[in-house]
C-alpha angles and dihedrals in degrees: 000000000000129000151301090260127102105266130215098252092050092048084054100075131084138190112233111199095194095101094036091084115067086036087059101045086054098048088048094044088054097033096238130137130215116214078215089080104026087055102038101240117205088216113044096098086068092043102050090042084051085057086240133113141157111252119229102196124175089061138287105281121091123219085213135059103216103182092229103043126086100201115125109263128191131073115355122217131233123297120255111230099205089050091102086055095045089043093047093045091053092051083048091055097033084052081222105179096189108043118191120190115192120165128195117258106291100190081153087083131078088215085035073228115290087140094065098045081049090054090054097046087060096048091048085053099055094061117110099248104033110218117209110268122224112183119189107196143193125248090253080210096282094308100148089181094065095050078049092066089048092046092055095048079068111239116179098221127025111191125180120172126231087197100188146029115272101247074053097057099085095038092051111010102029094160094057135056136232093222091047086057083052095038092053095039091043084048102059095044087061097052086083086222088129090236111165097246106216124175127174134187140185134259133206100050090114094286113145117225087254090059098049083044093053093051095044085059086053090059097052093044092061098049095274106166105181130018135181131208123190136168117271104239115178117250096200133352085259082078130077129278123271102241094190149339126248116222127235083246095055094049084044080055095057102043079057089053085046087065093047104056087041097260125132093228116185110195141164138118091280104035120124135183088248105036120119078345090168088065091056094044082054101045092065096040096064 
């Protein structure tokens, strides 16, 4: 790993904001959010010019404080009722084919809101056509209960991300758990719904190769189909430092591991657990 320098192939890239716009008017029109935009993502600008986004619905303020993510954090509002229609009738406009749903943490909630990502599976079902649903979840604190809610609304691929190695949890992520990420993804491996099971994390926060290696061993060993692995890149100087920056070659290493241990591992600087999220999702259907 190199380090903790910008390196060439991440000053490459640039962030065009030709295709942001029409994206934007239709989210506000409709009050919605993107975590494309509250996290920063380095690749929204390719996403929203592709007519495609990852919805965040439940608002736009986290429960939690992870140290590498941007999103707002504090004290959430009220759910909106009507959110599901308004989301299902933007996929409808937008002709989106591959839907994701994310929302922020919602500890708030008894149900840390798995009714309400239910709620917007089955608007999103009953569109003519049906896209496929991806849905990337919280860790609703272990409550297996509550991913069952969201299992049952039917969802085709149910993605939670594990984001970082376990020595890294209480550093970074000090409100989860590493064994709640395996427990829900185990969990819903084990439904026998035939739901595609995805998880991501993050590299460049001080792991070793070993360690993202080790964890990508746990994913699999829970029935972990897909993973993705990017390269942390700070959003704001309120988040935490980059410690070092993980090379094309290295990312190239892990999606051959991947093959290896039987997982189906996307990687690369840019990659996100979202991004061209419809090409994963196809890629373990063949």
């Amino acid at each position: 790993m190199s380090g903790a320098s910008l390196p060439e192939w991440i000053r490459a890239r640039k962030l065009q904001i030709g295709g942001l716009h029409e994206m934007r008017r239709l989210m506000a029109q409709g009050k919605l959010h993107t975590v494309c935009d509250e996290a920063r993502c380095p690749n929204r600008s390719d996403c929203f010019g592709r007519g495609t986004a990852t919805f965040l619905i439940m608002g736009e303020t986290c429960t939690r404080a992870c140290r590498y993510c941007a999103v707002a954090h504090g004290r959430p509002g009220l759910l909106d009722p009507d959110e599901p229609r308004q989301l299902a009738e933007a996929a409808r406009e937008l002709g989106l084919m591959h839907v994701v749903v994310t929302s922020v943490d919602r500890d708030d909630l008894p149900d840390g809101g798995a009714a309400h990502f239910a709620a917007t599976v089955q608007a999103l079902r009953a569109l003519d056509p049906r896209p496929a649903i991806e849905v990337l979840t919280p860790d609703f604190r272990g409550d297996l209960a509550a991913v069952d809610v969201v299992v049952a609304s039917g969802p085709d691929v149910y993605n939670h991300n594990i984001e970082t190695v376990r020595r890294l949890y209480p550093a970074f992520r000090s409100a989860g758990r590493y064994a709640w990420a395996l427990e829900v993804l185990a969990h819903v491996a084990g439904t026998g719904a035939g739901l595609v099971t995805k998880s991501g994390l993050l590299v460049g926060l001080g792991e070793t190769r070993e360690e993202v290696e080790e964890t990508l061993r746990d994913l699999r060993g829970v029935g972990c189909r897909v993973v993705t692995v990017g390269q942390y890149l700070r959003p704001t100087r309120d988040q935490a430092p980059v410690v070092s920056y993980w090379t094309p070659e290295e990312f190239a290493a892990l999606e051959i591991f991947g093959q290896t241990i039987g997982l189906e591992v996307i990687a690369g600087p840019f990659v996100r657990s979202s991004f061209r999220a419809e090409e994963a999702f196809a890629r373990v259907r063949r």
